[in-house]
C-alpha positions as CSV (number, residue, x, y, z in Angstrom):
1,X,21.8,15.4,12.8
2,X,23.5,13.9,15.9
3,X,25.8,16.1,17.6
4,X,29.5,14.7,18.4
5,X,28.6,13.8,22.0
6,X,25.6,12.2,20.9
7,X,27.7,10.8,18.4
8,X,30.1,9.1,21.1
9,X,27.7,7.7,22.8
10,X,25.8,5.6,20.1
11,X,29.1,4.2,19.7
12,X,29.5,3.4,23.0
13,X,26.2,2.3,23.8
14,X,26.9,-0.1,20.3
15,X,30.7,-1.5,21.7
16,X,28.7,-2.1,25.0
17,X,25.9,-4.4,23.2
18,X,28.5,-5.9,21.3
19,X,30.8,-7.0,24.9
20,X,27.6,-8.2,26.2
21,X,26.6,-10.5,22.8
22,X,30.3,-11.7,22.9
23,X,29.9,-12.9,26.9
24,X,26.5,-14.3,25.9
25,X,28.2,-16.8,23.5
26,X,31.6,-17.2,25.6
27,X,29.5,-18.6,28.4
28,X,27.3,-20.8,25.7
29,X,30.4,-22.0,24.4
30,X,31.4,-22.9,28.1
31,X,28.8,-24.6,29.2
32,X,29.0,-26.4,26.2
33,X,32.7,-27.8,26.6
34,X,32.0,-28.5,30.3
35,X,28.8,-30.9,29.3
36,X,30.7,-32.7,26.8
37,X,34.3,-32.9,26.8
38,X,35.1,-32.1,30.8
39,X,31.8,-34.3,31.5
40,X,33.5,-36.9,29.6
41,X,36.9,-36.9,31.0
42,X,35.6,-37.4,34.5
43,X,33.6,-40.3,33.3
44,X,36.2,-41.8,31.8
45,X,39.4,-43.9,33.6
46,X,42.1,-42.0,32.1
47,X,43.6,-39.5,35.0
48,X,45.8,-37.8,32.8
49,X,42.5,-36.6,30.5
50,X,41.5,-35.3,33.6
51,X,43.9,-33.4,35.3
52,X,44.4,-31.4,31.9
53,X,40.7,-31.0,32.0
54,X,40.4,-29.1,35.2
55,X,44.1,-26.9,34.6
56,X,41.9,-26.3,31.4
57,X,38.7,-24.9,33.8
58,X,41.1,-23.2,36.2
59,X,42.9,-21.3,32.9
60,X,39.7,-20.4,31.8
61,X,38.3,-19.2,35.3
62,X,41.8,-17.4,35.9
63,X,41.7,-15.7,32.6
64,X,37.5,-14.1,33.0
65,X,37.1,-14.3,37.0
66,X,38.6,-11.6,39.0
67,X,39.3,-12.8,42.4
């Protein structure tokens, strides 16, 4: 039988995998968009597709990159 510390720290130790999986696939999903959709906008003519592209990349760095 676990004890309550022992306990705590399964559970811990199972929230940390579960952050880590979650990154795993946050950063597949990113590389993902950027060779598709951002790849496309800057090989395309339209500017305007563009520009929302990289606010898009700088939201997305803002929002997981602490600088």
């Amino acid at each position: 039988m676990l004890n309550r510390r022992q306990r705590q720290m399964c559970i811990r130790d199972r929230i940390s995998a579960a952050r880590a999986a979650l990154a795993k696939v946050s950063k597949m999903l990113l590389e993902t968009h950027i060779q598709t959709c951002v790849a496309g906008a800057f090989e395309s003519e339209d500017a305007e597709d563009r520009e929302a592209k990289i606010a898009e990349l700088v939201r997305v760095f803002e929002k997981n990159c602490s600088w």
